[in-house]
N, C-alpha and C positions, 0 to 999 in steps of 0.2 A: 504493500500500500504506500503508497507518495505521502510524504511529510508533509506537505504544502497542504493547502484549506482544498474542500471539495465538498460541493454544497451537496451535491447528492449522498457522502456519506454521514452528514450531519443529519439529511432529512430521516436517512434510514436508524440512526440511534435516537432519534426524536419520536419515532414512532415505537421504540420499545415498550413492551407493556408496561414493565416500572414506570413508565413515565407518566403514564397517560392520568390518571390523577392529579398531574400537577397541572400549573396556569402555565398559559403559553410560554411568557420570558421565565419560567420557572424550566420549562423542559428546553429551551432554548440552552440554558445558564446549564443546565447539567450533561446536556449531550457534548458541549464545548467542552465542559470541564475532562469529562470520558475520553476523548478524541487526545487530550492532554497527557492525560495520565495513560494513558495506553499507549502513548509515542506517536499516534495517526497523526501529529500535530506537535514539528521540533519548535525548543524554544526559540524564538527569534520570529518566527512566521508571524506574516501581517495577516490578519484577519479584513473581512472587507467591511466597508467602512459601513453603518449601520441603516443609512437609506437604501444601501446597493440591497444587503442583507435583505431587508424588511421589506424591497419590492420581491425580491426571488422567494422567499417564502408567503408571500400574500398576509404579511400581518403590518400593523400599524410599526409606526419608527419607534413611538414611544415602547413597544416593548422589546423592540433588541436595545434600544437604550439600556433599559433596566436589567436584561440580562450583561451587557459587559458592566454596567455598573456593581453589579453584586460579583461578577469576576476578578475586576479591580479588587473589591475589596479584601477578595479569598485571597487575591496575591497569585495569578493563578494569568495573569496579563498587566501588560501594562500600557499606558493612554499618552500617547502626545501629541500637543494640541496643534492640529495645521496639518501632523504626519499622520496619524491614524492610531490602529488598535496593533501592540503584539504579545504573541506571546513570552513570557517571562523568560528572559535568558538566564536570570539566576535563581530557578528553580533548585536549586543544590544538585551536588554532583551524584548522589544515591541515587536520587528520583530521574536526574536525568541519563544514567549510564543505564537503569534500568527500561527507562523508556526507548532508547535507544539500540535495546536488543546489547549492550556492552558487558552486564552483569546479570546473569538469572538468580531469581529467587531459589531461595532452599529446599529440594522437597524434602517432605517424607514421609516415612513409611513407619510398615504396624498396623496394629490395630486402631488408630487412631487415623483419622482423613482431617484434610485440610479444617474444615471446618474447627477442628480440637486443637487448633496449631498454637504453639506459646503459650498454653495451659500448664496449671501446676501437677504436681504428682496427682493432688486430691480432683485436680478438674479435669484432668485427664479419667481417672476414676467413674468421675458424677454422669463424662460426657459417654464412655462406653458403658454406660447402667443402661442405658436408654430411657431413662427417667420413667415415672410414672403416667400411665396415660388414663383421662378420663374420660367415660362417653359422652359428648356432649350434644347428644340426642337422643330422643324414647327410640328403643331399636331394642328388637328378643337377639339374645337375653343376657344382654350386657346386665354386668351385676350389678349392685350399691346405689339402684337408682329407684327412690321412693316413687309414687303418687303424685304428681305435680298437680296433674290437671285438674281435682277436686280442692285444691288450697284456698281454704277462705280469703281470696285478695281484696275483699270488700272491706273485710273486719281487718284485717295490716294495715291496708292501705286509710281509713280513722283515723286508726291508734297513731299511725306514723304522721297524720296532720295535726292531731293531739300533742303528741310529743313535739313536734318544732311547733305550736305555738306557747306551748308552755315553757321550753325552754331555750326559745327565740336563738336568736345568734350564739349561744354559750356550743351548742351543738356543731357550729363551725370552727372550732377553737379544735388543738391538740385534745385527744383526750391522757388519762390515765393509765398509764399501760399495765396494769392489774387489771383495770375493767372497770363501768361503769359501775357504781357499787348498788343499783336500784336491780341489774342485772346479776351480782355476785349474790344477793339476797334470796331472788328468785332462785336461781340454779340450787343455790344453799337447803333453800327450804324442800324444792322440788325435792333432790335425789337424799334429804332425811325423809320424807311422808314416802316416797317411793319407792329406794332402792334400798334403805335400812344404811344408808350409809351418816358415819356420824362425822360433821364438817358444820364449818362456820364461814360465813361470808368472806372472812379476812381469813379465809383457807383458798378463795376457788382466784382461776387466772384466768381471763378470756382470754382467747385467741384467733386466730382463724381457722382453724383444723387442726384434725388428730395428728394430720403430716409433722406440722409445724410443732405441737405435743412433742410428738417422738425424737424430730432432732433437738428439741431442747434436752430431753435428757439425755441423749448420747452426749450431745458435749458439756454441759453439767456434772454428768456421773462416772461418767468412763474417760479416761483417757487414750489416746491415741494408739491402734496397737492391740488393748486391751477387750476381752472379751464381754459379750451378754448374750444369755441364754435365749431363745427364743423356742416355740411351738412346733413340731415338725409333724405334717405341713403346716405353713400359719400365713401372713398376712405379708404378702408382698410386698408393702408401702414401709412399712414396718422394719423391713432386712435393707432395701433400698436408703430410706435415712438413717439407719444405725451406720451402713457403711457409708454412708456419702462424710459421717462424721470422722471417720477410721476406724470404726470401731469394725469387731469378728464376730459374727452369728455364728454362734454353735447352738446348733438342732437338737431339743430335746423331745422325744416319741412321745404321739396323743394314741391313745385308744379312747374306748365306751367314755371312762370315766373321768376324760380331759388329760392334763398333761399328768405325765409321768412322775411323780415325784421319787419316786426310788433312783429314777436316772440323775433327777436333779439333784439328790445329794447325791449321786455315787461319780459327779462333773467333778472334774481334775483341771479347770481350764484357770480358775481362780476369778470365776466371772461373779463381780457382786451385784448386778441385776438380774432380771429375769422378766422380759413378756408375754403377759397369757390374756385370752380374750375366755377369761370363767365363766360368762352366763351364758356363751355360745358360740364355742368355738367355733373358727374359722380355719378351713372351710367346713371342717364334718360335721358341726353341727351340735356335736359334744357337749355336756353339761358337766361342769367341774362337781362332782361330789363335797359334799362337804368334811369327808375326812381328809379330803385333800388339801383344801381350801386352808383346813387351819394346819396341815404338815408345812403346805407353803409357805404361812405367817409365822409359823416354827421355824423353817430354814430362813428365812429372812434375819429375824431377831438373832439367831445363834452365829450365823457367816457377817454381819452385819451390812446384808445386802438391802436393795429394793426389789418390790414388786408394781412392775406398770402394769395397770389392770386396763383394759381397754374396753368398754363394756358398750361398743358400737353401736346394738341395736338390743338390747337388753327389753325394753319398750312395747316386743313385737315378739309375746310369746302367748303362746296358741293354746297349749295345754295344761289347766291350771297354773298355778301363782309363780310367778318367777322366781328365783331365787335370789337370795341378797346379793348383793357386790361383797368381793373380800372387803375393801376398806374398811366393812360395816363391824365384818368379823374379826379385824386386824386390832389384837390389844394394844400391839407394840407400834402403831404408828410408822408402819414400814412402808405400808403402800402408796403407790403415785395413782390416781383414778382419772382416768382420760373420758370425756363424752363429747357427743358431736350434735347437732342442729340438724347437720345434712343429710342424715336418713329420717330422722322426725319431721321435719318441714320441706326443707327444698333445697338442693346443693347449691345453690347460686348465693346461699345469701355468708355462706363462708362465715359462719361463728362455732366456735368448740369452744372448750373449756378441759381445765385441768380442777383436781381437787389437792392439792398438796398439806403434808406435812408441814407443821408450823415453821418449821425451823428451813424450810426450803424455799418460801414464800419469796423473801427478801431476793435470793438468789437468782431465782427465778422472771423474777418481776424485772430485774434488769436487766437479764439476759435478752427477755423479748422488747425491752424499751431499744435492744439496739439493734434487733432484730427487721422489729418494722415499726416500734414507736407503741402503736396501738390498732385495734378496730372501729372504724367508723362508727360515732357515738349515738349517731341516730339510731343506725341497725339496733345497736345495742339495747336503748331505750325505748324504740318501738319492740322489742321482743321483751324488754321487762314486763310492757303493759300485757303484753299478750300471754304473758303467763299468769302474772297477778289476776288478770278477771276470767281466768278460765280458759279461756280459751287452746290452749296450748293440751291440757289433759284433754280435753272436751275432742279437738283432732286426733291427738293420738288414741284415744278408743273407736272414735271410726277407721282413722285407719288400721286399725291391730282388728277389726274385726273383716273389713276388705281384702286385706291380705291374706289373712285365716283361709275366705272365701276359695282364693285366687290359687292357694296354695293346693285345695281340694282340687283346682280346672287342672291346674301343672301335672299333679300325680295320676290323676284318672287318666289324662292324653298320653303321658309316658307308659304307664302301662298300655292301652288299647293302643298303641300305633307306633311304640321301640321298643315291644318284646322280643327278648332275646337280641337287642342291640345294648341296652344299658340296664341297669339295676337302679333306679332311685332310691334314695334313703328317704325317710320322712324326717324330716328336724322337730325341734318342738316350738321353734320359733327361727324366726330371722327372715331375709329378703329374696334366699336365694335355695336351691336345691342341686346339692351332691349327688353325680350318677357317675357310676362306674361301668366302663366298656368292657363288655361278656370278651372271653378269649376271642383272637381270630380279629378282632379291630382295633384299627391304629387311629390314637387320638390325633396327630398331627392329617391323618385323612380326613376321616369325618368334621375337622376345621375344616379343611380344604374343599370340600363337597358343600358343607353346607355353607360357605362365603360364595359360593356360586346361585346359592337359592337366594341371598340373600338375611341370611341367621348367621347372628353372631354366636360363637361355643368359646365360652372361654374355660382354657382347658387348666386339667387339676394338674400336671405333672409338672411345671412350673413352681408350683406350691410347697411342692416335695425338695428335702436336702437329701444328697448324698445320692447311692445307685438305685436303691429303690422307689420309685415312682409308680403310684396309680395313676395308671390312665382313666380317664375320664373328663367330665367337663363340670363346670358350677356353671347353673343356669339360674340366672335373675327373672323373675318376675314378677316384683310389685310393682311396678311401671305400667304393666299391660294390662289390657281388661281382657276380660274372660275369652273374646272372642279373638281380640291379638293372640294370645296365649294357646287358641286350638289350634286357629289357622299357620301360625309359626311351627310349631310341632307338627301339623301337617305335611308342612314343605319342606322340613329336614327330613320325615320319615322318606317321603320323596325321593329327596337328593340321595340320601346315605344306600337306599334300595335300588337306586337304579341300577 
């Protein structure tokens, strides 16, 4: 390509899709600048003078004006008065040997691609996780995704004119990064009347999610290097931020009766945490016994470890009365109690909470002041109200009784129409339903078939550490209505039997 100006190859990086959102002397100013930095265009070249431009493009003057005026300014050209437009001869010698084809960039290799380039150890790490991803539409049978479309936005949407008029501009202001305290009361009172857990307002930390929960305590409680125990299988997001902090998941085995505690003292790793999801596990579904419950708050006290309790959907259980949260049962104040908004309400509106230990509070609260400051005060205090007058229990019993429902349409369809392709379990609660692939089928096929019908399967073996892995899939369906839910199940029996 010729160094020299050439209106035809400007018009064609003008017409880049990146561009096309911007205003004319905007995609003017950045297709020049491209042409620059890519060498099509050596330092010194005279550009043509703005009326010439501004006819050969069919745009008014004033906007190639303003495109070499914001060039000028980048330093990216230079203007003299009588002579015309160039470009910068003293671009520096890096930028111009490279533009010039003199010096190539570095590559390289690995498992890491350009995009990961000049990352640290740890960002190197975060970048080949592949991060977390969440569904960000009703689609079967993405998991974790409650009920949206019955959400009282009538009664929110009050409360939240309620609240900014009551608390006028103060709600524009930084808020507290422990959390609104009208909201740490509620939450307080909530999970004593409900989950048997014993806490105090100047116990709980808002936040934005369980995610943002978890990496607090990886780098709070562990240091770098250092182990914490987790569920095998257990909660992907969970393994994701303990390492993204540097911490080691070591896997300890669930059966019937939740996690293993005989493995967990007979761990040699010197790990003083431990993650469990006790009122239902994840994925299988598991209820943590209660001689387990208080062996845990035993191992805790005697190792002088923690227990993050994670009690996701505690809320949404089917079969007689739930069971308490450890916290409830913890004499020793060992436990950390994680909950979330986004399977009781709606994932959008990104509020969780922690319940901590006295003595972690202070810790804690700082860690997230530098994290991200705080949550949007409003959210915050429109969700106070919507707890204080009811409203908040008053949803979760319809939805814990919808889901119940929905849960009866998933299992009836599994059976009548993936016999002898999966085994479903029955959970006694939660959002989602564990099936297991009979011999003779490959979970990574039946993804594959049924991305072609259009079903999302998102599969168990993932979930699993180490060589042994059930195949299978966790299929979400509180999202769907009865008739999503046949009709989906329809067209993977479909796809996987063709």
């Amino acid at each position: 390509m010729t160094r020299q100006f050439e209106l035809e190859t400007l018009k064609m990086r003008m017409n880049d899709a990146d561009l096309q959102p911007l205003t004319l002397h905007q995609r003017i100013q950045r297709a020049l600048r491209t042409l620059i930095l890519d060498g099509a265009l050596d330092p010194g070249v005279k550009l043509p003078a703005t009326r010439a431009l501004a006819r050969s493009l069919g745009v008014s003057r004033d906007t190639v004006e303003n495109a070499y005026v914001q060039l000028q300014r980048d330093e990216f050209i230079v203007r003299c008065g009588g002579s015309g437009s160039y470009v910068l001869e003293t671009l520096g010698t890096e930028l111009r040997g490279i533009a010039q084809g003199r010096r190539k960039l570095p590559s390289y290799s690995g498992a890491i691609d350009a995009a990961g380039a000049g990352l640290s150890q740890r960002g190197r790490m975060i970048f080949e996780s592949g991060g977390v991803t969440d569904q960000q539409s009703i689609r079967a049978f993405a998991t974790g995704l409650p009920e949206t479309r019955n959400f009282p936005t009538g009664v929110w949407e009050r409360l939240q004119r309620k609240a900014l008029k009551d608390y006028r501009s103060h709600v524009l202001l930084h808020g507290d990064p422990q959390g609104a305290e009208p909201l740490r009361k509620a939450i307080a009172t909530y999970l004593s009347l409900e989950r048997g857990a014993k806490v105090s307002a100047s116990q709980i930390l808002v936040l934005s999610s369980t995610r943002q929960a978890l990496f607090l305590c990886a780098q709070l409680l562990v240091d770098a290097g250092e182990s914490i125990l987790m569920e095998n299988p257990g909660y992907l997001g969970a393994k994701r931020a303990f390492e993204a902090a540097e911490a080691k998941t070591v896997p300890v085995d669930v059966d019937a009766q939740g996690i293993r505690t005989d493995q967990l003292r007979a761990d040699r790793s010197g790990a003083n945490c431990v993650f469990v999801t006790p009122s239902h596990q994840y994925p299988t579904g598991a209820i943590l016994s209660l001689e387990r419950r208080l062996d845990l708050t035993h191992w805790a006290v005697e190792n002088g470890g923690w227990i993050i309790e994670d009690d996701y959907d505690s809320e949404f259980h089917y079969e007689g009365l739930p069971t308490a949260c450890v916290q409830g049962v913890d004499q020793h104040h060992r436990t950390i109690y994680l909950g979330t908004f986004s399977k009781t309400l709606y994932p959008g509106l990104r509020i969780g909470y922690m319940a901590l230990p006295e003595e972690l509070v202070s810790a804690f609260t700082y860690a997230r002041s530098i994290m991200d400051g705080h949550t949007p005060q409003i959210l915050q205090l429109t969700l106070a109200r919507f707890m204080d007058e009811g409203h908040y229990t008053s949803h979760v019993r319809a939805m814990r009784k919808l889901y119940a429902d929905r849960r009866e349409v998933i299992l009836d369809a599994i059976a009548n129409h993936l016999d002898g392709i999966v085994t479903a379990l029955r959970p006694a609660g939660g959002l989602q339903i564990p099936c297991f692939l009979a011999s003779g089928w490959s979970e990574l096929e039946t993804i594959r078939r049924a991305a072609t019908a259009g079903v999302l399967l998102p599969g168990l073996s993932r979930l699993y550490a180490g060589k042994e892995k059930q195949q299978g899939w966790l299929l979400g369906y509180a999202s769907l209505t009865s008739h999503e839910i046949e009709s989906a199940i329809l067209s993977l029996s479909d796809s996987l039997r063709r």
